[in-house]
Each structure stands twice: as structure tokens, then as C-alpha cells.
N, C-alpha and C positions, 0 to 999 in steps of 0.2 A: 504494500500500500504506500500511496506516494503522499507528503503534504505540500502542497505550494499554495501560496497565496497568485490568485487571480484576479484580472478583472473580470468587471461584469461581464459574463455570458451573452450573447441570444438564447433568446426565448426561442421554443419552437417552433412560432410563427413566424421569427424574425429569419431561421433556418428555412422553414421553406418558402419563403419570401425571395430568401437568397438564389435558394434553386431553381424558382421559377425566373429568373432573370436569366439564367444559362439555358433555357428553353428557347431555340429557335421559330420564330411561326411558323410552321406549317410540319411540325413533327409530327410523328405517331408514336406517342409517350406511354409505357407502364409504370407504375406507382406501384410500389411493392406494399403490404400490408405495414401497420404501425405510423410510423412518423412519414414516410414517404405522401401517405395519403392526402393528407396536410397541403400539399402542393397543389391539388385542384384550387384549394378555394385562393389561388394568389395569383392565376394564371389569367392574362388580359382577355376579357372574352370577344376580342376583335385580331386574336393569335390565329384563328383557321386551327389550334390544335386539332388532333386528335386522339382521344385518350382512350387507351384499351386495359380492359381487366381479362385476367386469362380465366372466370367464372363464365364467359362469353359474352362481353358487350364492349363496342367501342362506341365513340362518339359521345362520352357521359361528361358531365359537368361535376363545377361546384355539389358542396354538399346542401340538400333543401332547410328550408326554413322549418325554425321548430313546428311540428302539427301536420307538416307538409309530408313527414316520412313515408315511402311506400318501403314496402320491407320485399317486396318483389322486385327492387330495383335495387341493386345493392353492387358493391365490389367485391374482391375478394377477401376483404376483411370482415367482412357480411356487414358495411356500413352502409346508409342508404344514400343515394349518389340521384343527378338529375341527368335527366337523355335532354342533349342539343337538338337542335335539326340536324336532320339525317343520320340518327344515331340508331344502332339495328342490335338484336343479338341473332349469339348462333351457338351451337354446340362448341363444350371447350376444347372435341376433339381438331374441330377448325378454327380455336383461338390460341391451341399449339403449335398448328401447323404453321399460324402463320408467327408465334413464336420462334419456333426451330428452322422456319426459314428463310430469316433475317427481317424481316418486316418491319419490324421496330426501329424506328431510330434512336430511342436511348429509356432505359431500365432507371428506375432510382430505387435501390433499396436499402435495408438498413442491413446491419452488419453486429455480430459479436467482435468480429477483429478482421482487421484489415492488414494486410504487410506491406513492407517496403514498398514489392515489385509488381503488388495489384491484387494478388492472390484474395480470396475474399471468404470466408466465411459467417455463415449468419443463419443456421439453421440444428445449431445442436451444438450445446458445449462439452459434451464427451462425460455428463455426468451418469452417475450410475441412476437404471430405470429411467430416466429420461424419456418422455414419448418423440419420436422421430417424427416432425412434421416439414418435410423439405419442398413441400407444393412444389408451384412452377418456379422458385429462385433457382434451379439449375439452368433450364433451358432460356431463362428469363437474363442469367447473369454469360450465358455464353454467346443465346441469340439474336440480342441488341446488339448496334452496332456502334453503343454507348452504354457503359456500365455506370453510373452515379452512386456512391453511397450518402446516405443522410442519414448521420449518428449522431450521439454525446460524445465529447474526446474520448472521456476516462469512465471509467465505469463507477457506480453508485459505492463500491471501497477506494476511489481514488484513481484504481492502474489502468496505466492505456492503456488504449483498445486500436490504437496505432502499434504495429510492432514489426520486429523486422523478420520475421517468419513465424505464420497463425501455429498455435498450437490446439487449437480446434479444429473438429475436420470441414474439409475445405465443399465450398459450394462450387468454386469454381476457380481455374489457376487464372495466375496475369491477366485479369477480365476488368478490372476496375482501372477506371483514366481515372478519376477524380473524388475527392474525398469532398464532404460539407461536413463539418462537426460545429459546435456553438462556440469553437474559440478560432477557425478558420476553415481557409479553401482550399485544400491544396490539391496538386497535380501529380499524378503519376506518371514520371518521366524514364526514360531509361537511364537519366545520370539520377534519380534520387527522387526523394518528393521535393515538391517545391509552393511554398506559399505564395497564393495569388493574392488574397486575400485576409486582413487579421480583424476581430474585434477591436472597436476602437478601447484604446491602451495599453494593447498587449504586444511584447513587444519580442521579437527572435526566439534571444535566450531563454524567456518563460516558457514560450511556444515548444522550444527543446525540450524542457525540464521535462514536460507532461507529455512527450511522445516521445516512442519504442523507436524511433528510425531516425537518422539523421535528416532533419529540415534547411534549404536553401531560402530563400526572399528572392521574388522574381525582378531583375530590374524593371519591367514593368507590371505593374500589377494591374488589378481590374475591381475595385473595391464594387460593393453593392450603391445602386442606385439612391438606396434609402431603407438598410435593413430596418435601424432603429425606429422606424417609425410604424411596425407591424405593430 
């Protein structure tokens, strides 16, 4: 367990606030269950996205208004979600397919632990009895042709969840380009990871202290828009 003194965090919102600004218009986005999901309700609704859940529905929105819930309408997190125009479903044997092959332009999901070189795990921490529930995170973290993770740095005792080889088993090898945690953004490069992005006042060396891999500062970065203001 690690102790360091931090600054202020993002909030979960302000996380995927962040994420949806790295969303191109006109993608065809999966949103992995948990925090990832978060992401709909930040995304411009004048984007053209497209959003797929591998329950079988694309084209869904933001999350509905309290009262408004249909529970027949839902993601894979069983939350209930809204259909844009022209949004359809279909069996999930053909929300694999077009999973596994390539369809997606980029995945966001969350993660147990992430390494160095990309590698990703986020489906089973190798504890004993554990129920194995690996859903579509494999073909989801292989089949995109964007991996995204959206986590906490460190874990709720303190230790990263950045490291420099997962010792959890793995969802998927060298799949992840890009990390979001609530104290940065960083890239997964072949020279190292590299900060694109920091919370405001946190500064390199901190940024080291709480991460399992060596961190670089990009000379140019790409700070958010206006996380702070989710």
C-alpha cells in the first residue's frame, strides 16, 4: 500500500467528460460496463456517434430521465439507455460479429490493471472462488480498433493499478493505446507511457510516485476542454 499526498482528483464525470472529448464524430463507440458507461451522457448529440452495446443495440443514447426508465432498453450493464434515430437491435450473435470483425472504432473499458506495454486486464483478479464473468471484454479489447481504458489510478488500499506487467490474468495483450484515470491521460507508446494530460496541480514526480511504470510528459500535450466543470 502506497501513501502520497494528492491533489484533487476528477470526479467520475469529470473522467468521462475527458473521454468523450477523445471521441471523434462519426465513430462507432462500445462503452464497457461500470465507469465507461458514464461516457454516453457527455457525448455532443450533434457527434453522428454511434454507440453499440454487445446485448445487441446500436445507435443508443444518453441515459433517460428519472421515470422515463424502460428496462427493455438497456446496455450491457443492464442500465437503461435511450435509442436515437435510427437506432435498431439484433441478436448478440451479430453484435459479435461485428465485434470480432473490426467494426468498432474504439472500446472504452475499465480495467483491474493495466501494464506498461498495453496489456490489459479487467475481468478476474485470480482470487480464490471468484465467479469468472469475462463477457465481450475479450473480443471487445482485441476487436476495436481503439482500446481506451477508464479507471481510478490506484486502487481503494492505495497500489497502482498502472504496472509494469498485470499480474492478473490478462483480457487481452498490447490492446490498450490509452489510459484515463482521475489523476491523468496517458498514452501507450512503444518508448513508455507518456502523459498527455494531468489534473490540475499534479505534477511528474507525484504522477511517478502512484504509478507501477515509468511516466514521460509529452512536449505537447492536449489538456481537456473543461474537465473541471462536469
Amino acid at each position: 500500500m502506497t501513501d502520497h499526498t494528492l491533489p484533487t482528483r476528477w470526479t467520475r464525470d469529470q473522467m468521462a467528460r475527458r473521454v468523450a472529448q477523445d471521441i471523434p464524430a462519426g465513430a462507432v463507440v462500445n462503452l464497457g460496463i461500470g465507469l465507461p458507461t458514464r461516457v454516453a451522457n457527455h457525448l455532443p448529440a450533434t457527434s453522428e456517434l454511434m454507440m453499440h452495446s454487445e446485448n445487441g443495440v446500436i445507435g443508443f443514447g444518453p441515459e433517460p430521465a428519472a421515470g422515463a426508465e424502460d428496462y427493455d432498453l438497456i446496455n450491457a450493464g443492464k442500465q437503461p439507455v435511450t435509442l436515437l434515430p435510427g437506432g435498431c437491435f439484433f441478436h448478440h450473435a451479430d453484435s459479435f460479429a461485428m465485434m470480432r470483425g473490426g467494426h468498432l472504432d474504439i472500446c472504452v473499458l475499465g480495467a483491474f490493471q493495466v501494464s506498461a506495454s498495453g496489456d490489459l486486464a479487467n475481468w478476474h483478479t485470480g482470487a480464490p472462488d471468484a465467479i469468472p464473468a469475462v463477457g465481450g471484454a475479450m473480443d471487445l479489447a482485441v476487436g476495436a480498433r481503439q482500446t481506451f481504458v477508464m479507471m481510478e489510478h490506484t486502487t481503494r488500499q492505495g497500489d497502482t493499478k498502472i504496472v509494469p506487467a498485470c499480474t492478473y490474468p490478462l483480457t487481452g495483450v498490447g490492446c490498450v493505446s490509452r489510459i484515463y484515470t482521475d489523476l491523468a491521460v496517458l498514452d501507450v507508446t512503444p518508448d513508455g507511457l507518456v502523459a498527455i494530460d494531468l489534473v490540475p496541480g499534479l505534477d511528474l514526480a507525484t504522477l511517478q510516485a502512484v504509478t507501477g511504470a515509468p511516466v514521460s510528459l509529452a512536449t505537447s500535450r492536449t489538456p481537456a476542454t473543461s474537465p473541471e466543470a462536469a
